[in-house]
C-alpha positions in Angstrom: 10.0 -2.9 27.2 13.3 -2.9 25.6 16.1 -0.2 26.9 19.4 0.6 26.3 21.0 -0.9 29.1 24.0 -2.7 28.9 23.1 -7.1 28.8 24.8 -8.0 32.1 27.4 -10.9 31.9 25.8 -14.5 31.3 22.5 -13.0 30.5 24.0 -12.9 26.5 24.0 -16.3 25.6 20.3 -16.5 27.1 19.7 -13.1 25.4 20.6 -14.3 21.6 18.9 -18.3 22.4 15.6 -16.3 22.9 13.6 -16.4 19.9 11.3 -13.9 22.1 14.0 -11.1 22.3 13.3 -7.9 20.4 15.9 -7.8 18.7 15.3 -6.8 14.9 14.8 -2.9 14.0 11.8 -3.0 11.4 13.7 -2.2 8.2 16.3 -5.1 9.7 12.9 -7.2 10.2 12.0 -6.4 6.7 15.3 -7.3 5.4 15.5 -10.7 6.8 12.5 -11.7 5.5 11.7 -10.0 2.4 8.9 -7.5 3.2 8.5 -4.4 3.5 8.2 -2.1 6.8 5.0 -1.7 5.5 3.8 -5.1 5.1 5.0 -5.5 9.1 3.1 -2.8 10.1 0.2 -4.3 8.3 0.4 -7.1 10.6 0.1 -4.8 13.3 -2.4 -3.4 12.6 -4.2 -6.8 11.7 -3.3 -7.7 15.6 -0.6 -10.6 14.8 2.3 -9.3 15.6 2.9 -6.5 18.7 6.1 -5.2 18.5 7.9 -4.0 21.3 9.2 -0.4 21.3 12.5 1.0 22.3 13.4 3.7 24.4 13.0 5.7 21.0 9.8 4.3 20.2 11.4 2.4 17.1 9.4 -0.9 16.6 11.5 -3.9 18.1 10.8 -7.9 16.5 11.6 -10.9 17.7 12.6 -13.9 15.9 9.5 -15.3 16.8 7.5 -12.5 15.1 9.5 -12.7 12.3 8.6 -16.8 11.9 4.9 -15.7 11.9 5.3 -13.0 9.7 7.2 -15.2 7.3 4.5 -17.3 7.6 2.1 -15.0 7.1 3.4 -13.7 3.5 3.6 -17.6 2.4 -0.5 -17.8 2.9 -0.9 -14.3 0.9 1.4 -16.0 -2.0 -1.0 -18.8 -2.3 -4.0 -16.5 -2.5 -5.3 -16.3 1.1 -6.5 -12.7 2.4 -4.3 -11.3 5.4 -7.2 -11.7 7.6 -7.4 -15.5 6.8 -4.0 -16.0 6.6 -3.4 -14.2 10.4 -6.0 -16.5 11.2 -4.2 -19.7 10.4 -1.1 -18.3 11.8 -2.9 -17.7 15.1 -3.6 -20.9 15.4 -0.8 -22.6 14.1 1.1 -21.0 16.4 -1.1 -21.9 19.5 -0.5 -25.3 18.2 2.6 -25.9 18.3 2.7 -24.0 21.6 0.2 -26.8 23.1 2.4 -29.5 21.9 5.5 -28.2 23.7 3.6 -27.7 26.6 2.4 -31.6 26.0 5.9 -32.8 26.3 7.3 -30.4 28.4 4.7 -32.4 31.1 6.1 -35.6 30.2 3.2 -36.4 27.4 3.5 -37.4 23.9 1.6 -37.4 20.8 0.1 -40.7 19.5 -0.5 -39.9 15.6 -4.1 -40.1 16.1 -3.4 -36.8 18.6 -0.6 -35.1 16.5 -2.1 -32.5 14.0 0.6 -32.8 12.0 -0.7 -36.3 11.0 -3.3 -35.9 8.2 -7.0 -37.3 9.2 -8.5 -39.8 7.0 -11.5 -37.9 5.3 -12.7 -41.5 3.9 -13.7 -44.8 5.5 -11.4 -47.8 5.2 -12.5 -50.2 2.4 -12.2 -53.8 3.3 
């Protein structure tokens, strides 16, 4: 839960690197990305995107959750329904949370294993 608290010295550096912090108001959210506040509480409500909440109860995002929700309106301009397009996001994002965790172990991704690398949907002709 976010506070009011003052950041203690060397935890600010950490505090602006983490792309987890709630730190975006909503209408600041919806600023930086070109939404509305209604379009993030939409995502809410669609269970993407759990904002924290300040002391106040003001919705707090992250830069994170902004990244999804920016996302998000990208797959509704192309003609996808929210559901769908949280959907993709979900996993998307659990994606490339699995490959960090891959090389964060000391793996890596072959381009047979990386998602990233289209599949061949045809057979090879000789």
């Amino acid at each position: 839960m976010l506070d009011n608290r003052t950041i203690p010295e060397g935890q600010m550096n950490k505090t602006f690197d983490d792309a987890d912090y709630p730190a975006y108001s909503m209408g600041r959210a919806a600023d930086i990305i070109g939404v509305t506040a209604a379009f993030l509480r939409s995502l809410g409500a669609a269970g993407l995107i759990e904002p924290e909440r300040s002391l106040g109860g003001h919705r707090r995002y992250s830069r994170h959750q902004l990244q999804l929700a920016t996302r998000v309106r990208q797959l509704l301009d192309e003609g996808l329904p929210l559901t769908a397009a949280c959907r993709i996001v979900t996993l998307e994002d659990r994606l490339e949370a699995a490959r960090r965790q891959i090389v964060a172990l000391g793996g890596t991704l072959t381009s047979d294993e990386d998602a990233e690398v289209p599949t061949s949907t045809r057979a090879a002709i000789p």
